[in-house]
Every structure is written in structure tokens, then in C-alpha cells.
C-alpha positions in Angstrom: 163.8 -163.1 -122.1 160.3 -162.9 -123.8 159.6 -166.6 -125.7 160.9 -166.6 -129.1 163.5 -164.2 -128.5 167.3 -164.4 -128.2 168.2 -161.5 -125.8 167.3 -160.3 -122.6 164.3 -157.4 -123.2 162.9 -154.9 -120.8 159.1 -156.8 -120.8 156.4 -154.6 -118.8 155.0 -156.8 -116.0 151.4 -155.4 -116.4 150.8 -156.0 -119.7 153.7 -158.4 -121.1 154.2 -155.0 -123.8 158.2 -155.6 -125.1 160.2 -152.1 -125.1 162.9 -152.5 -127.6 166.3 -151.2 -127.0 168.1 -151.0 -130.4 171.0 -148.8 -131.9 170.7 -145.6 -133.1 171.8 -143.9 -136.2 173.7 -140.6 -136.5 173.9 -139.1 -139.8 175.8 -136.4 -141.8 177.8 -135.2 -144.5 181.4 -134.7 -145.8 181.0 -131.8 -147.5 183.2 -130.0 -149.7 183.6 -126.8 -151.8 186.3 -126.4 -154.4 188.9 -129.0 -152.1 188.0 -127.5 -148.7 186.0 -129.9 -146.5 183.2 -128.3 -143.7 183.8 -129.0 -140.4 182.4 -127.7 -137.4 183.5 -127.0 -133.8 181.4 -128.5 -131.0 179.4 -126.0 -128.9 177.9 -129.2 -126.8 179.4 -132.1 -125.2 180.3 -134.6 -125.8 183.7 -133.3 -126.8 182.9 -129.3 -126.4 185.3 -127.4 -128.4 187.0 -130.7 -130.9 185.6 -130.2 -134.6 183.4 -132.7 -136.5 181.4 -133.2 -139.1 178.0 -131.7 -139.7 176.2 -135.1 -138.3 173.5 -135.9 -135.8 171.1 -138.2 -134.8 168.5 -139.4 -137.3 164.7 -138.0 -136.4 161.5 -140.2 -137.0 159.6 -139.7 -140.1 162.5 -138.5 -141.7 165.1 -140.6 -144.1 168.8 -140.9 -143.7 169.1 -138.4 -146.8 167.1 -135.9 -145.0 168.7 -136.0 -141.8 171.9 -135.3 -143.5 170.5 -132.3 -144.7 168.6 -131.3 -142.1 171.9 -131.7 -139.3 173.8 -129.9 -141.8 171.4 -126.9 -142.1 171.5 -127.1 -138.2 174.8 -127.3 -137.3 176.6 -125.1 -140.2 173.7 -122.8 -141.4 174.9 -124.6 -145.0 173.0 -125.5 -148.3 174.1 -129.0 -149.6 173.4 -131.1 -152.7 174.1 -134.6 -151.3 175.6 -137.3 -153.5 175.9 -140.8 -152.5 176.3 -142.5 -148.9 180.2 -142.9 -148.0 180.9 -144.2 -144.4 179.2 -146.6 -142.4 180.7 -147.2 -139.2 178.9 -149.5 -136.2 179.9 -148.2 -132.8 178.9 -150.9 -130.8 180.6 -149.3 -127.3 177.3 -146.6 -127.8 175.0 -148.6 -129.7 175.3 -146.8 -132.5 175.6 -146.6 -136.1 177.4 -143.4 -138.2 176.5 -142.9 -141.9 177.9 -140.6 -143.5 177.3 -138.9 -147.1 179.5 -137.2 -149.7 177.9 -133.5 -150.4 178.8 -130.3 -152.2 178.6 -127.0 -150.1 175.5 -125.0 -152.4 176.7 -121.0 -151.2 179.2 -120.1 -149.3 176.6 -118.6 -147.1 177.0 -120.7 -143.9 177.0 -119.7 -140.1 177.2 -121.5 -137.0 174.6 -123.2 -135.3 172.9 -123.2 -132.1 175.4 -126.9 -131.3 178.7 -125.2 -133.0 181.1 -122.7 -132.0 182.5 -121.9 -135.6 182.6 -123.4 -138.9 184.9 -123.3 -141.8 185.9 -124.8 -144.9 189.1 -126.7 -144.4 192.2 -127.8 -147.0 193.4 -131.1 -146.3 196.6 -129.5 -145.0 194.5 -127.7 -142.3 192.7 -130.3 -140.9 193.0 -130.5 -137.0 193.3 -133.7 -137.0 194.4 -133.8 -133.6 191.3 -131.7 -132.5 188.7 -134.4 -134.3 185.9 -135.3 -131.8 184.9 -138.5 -132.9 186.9 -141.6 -134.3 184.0 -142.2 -136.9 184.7 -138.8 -138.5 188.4 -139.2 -138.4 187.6 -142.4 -140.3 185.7 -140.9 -142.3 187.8 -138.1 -143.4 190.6 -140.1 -144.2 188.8 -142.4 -146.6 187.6 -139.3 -148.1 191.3 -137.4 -148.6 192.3 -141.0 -149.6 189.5 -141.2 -152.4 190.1 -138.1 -153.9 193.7 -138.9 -153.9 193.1 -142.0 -156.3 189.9 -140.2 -158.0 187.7 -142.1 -157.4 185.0 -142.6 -154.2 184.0 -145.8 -153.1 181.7 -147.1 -150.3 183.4 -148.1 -147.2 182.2 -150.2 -144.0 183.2 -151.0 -141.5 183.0 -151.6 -137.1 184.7 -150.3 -134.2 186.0 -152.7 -131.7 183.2 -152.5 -128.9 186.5 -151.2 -126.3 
């Protein structure tokens, strides 16, 4: 434990230089055209073959916005206007944090990725809810069907028990 600090760090022995180990953030996008949400279906593991969000993990030098947008291009081929952030869920059992944002599908000109097997636009009714990779994006989804239910989108937080 360097001096001043509260935690355990990996501290080099040569040169006393501290090496960090911190959380990291995945980002993404609910996004929907006329009712339908996008979702895509993992190419990858972990969870090859469940559907998810367009999400990823953020990249240096680039803002939680932009990685939305740029995961999204990525993993659907899709165009998004992004509105405000939505979700954000700590997953302490990874050491990680999920934001995600609300976003409108631009065209309908989308495609697969190199990370997804297929995409599509998805009624509420339709949603394989069963088939949903990750808890965060079930969460996620459900706040979002919820919202639009009551007409109205708030902000919501919250964490995952670290289980």
C-alpha cells in the first residue's frame, strides 16, 4: 500500500512508479426509430449469439458521447442523433461502469458489424428478453419501455450487487 493511499496498489519495485487499476466504462445507446428499439446480436463472447445494445468500451481521447456513437457505427453500421444520458449502472463483479444514452436511428441504412451477427429494429412486444446478454441492458431496456409508457424519460442510477 503506497503511503497516503487507502488500498492495496501494484507499486513497481524499481522505481516506486504506482499502476492504477480502476474501473472501466462501457458506453452505448438505446436507440429507437418510430417505437422499434436497435438491438444487436453478439458475434463475440462474452455471450456469443444473446442480443444487446449497441455499447462498448469507452476509447482514450474520446468522450462518453462519442464512444456512443462511435460503438454504435461499429456494431450496427447505424447513424444516431444522441439525446441525453439514460442509465448508469456500476458493475462492481467486473469493475465496470455502463452508461447508456437515449438516441434516434438517423436512416434506416444499418448493417451488421464485424462484433454482431444481425441487427434489427425491435417493437417492445418482440424483445427477446430471454435472449438479453447483459443485466445492464435488460435494465436498461426496461426503464426505457417504462419511460415511454408514462411519457416522459428520466435519469436513472443505479449498482449491481458485486455477486
Amino acid at each position: 500500500m503506497p503511503p497516503g493511499d487507502s488500498l492495496p496498489r501494484y507499486v513497481c519495485d524499481a522505481c516506486g512508479e504506482i499502476h492504477y487499476q480502476n474501473p472501466k466504462l462501457v458506453v452505448g445507446a438505446v436507440c429507437e426509430h418510430a417505437g422499434r428499439i436497435l438491438l444487436c446480436r453478439r458475434a463475440i463472447e462474452p455471450r456469443y449469439g444473446y442480443w444487446t445494445l449497441p455499447a462498448g468500451f469507452m476509447e482514450n481521447d474520446e468522450t462518453a458521447a462519442q464512444g456512443a456513437v462511435r460503438e454504435t457505427l461499429e456494431e450496427a453500421g447505424a447513424r444516431i442523433a444522441l439525446d441525453a444520458p439514460f442509465s448508469l449502472i456500476s458493475v462492481p463483479r467486473v469493475n465496470q461502469v455502463h452508461l447508456f444514452y437515449r438516441a434516434r436511428v438517423l436512416d434506416l441504412e444499418f448493417k451488421p458489424g464485424e462484433e454482431s451477427l444481425e441487427v434489427a429494429l425491435v417493437e417492445e412486444a418482440a424483445v427477446p428478453w430471454k435472449d438479453i446478454a447483459f443485466r445492464t441492458v435488460g435494465i436498461t431496456l426496461r426503464h426505457w419501455f417504462a419511460d415511454r409508457a408514462q411519457g416522459r424519460y428520466g435519469f436513472h442510477a443505479e449498482d449491481l450487487p458485486l455477486q
